[in-house]
C-alpha positions in Angstrom: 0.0 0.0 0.0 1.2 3.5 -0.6 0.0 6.7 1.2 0.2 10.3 -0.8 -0.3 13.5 0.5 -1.6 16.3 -1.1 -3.2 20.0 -1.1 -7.0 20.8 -2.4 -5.7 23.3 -5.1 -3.1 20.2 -6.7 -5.8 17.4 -6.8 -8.4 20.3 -8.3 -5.2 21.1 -10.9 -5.2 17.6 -11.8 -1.9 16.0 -10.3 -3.8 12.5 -10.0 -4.9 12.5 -13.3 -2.2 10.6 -15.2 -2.3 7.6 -11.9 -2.3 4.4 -13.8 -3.1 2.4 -10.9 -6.2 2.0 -9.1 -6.3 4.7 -5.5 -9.3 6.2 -3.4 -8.8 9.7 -2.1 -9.9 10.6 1.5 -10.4 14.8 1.4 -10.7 16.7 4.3 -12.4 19.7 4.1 -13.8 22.9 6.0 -17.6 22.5 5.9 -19.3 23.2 2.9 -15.8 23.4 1.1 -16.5 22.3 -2.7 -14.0 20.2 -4.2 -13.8 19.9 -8.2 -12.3 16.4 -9.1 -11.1 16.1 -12.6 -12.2 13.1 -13.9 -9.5 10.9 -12.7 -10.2 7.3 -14.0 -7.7 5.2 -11.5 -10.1 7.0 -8.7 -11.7 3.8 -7.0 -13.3 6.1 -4.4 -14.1 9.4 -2.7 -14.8 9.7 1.1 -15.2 13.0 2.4 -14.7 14.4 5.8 -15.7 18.1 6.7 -13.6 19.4 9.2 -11.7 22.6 10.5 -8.2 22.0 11.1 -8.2 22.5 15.0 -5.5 20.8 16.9 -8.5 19.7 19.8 -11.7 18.3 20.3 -14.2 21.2 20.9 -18.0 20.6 21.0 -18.6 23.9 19.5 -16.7 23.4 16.3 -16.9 21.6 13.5 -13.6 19.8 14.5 -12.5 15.6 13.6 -14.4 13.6 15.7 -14.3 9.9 16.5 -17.3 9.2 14.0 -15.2 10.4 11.4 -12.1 8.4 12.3 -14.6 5.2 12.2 -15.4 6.5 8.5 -12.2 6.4 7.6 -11.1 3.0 9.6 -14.5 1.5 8.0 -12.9 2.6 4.7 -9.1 1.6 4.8 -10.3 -1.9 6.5 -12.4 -2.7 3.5 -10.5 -1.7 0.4 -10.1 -4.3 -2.0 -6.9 -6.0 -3.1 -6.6 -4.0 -6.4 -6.8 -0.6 -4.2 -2.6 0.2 -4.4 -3.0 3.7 -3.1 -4.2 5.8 -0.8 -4.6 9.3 -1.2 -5.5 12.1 1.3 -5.7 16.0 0.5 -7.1 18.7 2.7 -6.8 22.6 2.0 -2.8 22.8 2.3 -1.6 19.3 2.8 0.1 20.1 5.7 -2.0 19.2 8.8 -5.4 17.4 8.4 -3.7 15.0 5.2 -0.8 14.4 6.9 -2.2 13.7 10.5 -4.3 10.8 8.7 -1.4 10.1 6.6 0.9 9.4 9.2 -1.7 7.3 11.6 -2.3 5.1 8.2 1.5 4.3 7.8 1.3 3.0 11.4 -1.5 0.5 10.4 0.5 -0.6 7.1 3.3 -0.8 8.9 5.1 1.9 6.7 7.8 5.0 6.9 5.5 8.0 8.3 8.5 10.3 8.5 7.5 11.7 5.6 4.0 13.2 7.0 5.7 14.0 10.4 8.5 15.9 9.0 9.1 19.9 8.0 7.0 21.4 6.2 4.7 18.6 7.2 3.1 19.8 10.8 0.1 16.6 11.7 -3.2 18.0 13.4 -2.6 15.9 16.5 -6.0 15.5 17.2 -6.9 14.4 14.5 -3.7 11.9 14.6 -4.7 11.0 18.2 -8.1 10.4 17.3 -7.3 8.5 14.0 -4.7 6.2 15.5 -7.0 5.6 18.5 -10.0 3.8 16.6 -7.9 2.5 14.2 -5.8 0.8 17.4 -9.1 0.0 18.7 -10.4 -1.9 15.2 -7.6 -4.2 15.2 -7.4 -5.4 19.3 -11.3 -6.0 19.0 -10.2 -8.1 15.4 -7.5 -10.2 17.4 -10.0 -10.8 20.2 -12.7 -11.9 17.7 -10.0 -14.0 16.0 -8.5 -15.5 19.2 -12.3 -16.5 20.0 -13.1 -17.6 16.5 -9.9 -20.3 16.9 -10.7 -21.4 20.1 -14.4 -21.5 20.1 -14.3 -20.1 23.6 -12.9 -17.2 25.3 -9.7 -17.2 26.8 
């Protein structure tokens, strides 16, 4: 699996276009945001998230919340074999992209130094709250699959 990184203004300027193989996007966006997708035909997928890039939960904003880490979790977990990239943009691809960038490495097991390094500057929240269901995902999977073997909990 590979993980890209990008800002709203180069997937709108069509720097996906030309992808030969098959990716879904994940874009965070302020709400209401508009995106305009060039038709892209390696684009398996769009999930959107509406966001505001604030580095903390607040109940009075429209800030990351766990619902729409399980979105994302729900998404990654359940992307078919032929799916060889991911691809996450928000308004700079600096925060919001590369918090969920870098929490995705972690579950593939890959290099997240480059979401985690300068310029790069991950929303922790978001990274927290990310990493934190997908974390929880995978110990209920390895319960279920410890119980599944056994026929019994142990």
């Amino acid at each position: 699996m590979q993980i890209s990184t990008y800002a709203k203004a180069e997937v709108e300027t069509g720097v996906l276009v030309d992808r030969m193989h098959p990716f879904v996007l994940i874009s965070l966006r302020d709400p209401g945001e508009p995106l305009t997708l060039p038709p892209t035909p390696a684009c398996c997928g769009v999930l959107t998230i509406e966001c505001l890039d604030i580095d903390e939960n607040r109940p009075d904003a429209a800030c990351f919340h766990a619902e729409h880490a399980q979105q994302i979790v729900d998404a990654v977990t359940s992307l078919p074999q032929e799916i060889k990239e991911i691809v996450v943009h928000c308004h700079a691809g600096i925060s919001r992209s590369t918090a969920v960038a870098a929490a995705l490495a972690q579950l593939f097991r890959l290099d997240d130094t480059p979401f985690v390094t300068y310029p790069k500057y991950p929303n922790r929240h978001i990274y927290r709250t990310l990493y934190a269901a997908l974390s929880q995902t995978y110990a209920q999977r390895n319960r279920d699959r410890l119980v599944g073997s056994t026929g019994e909990q142990q």
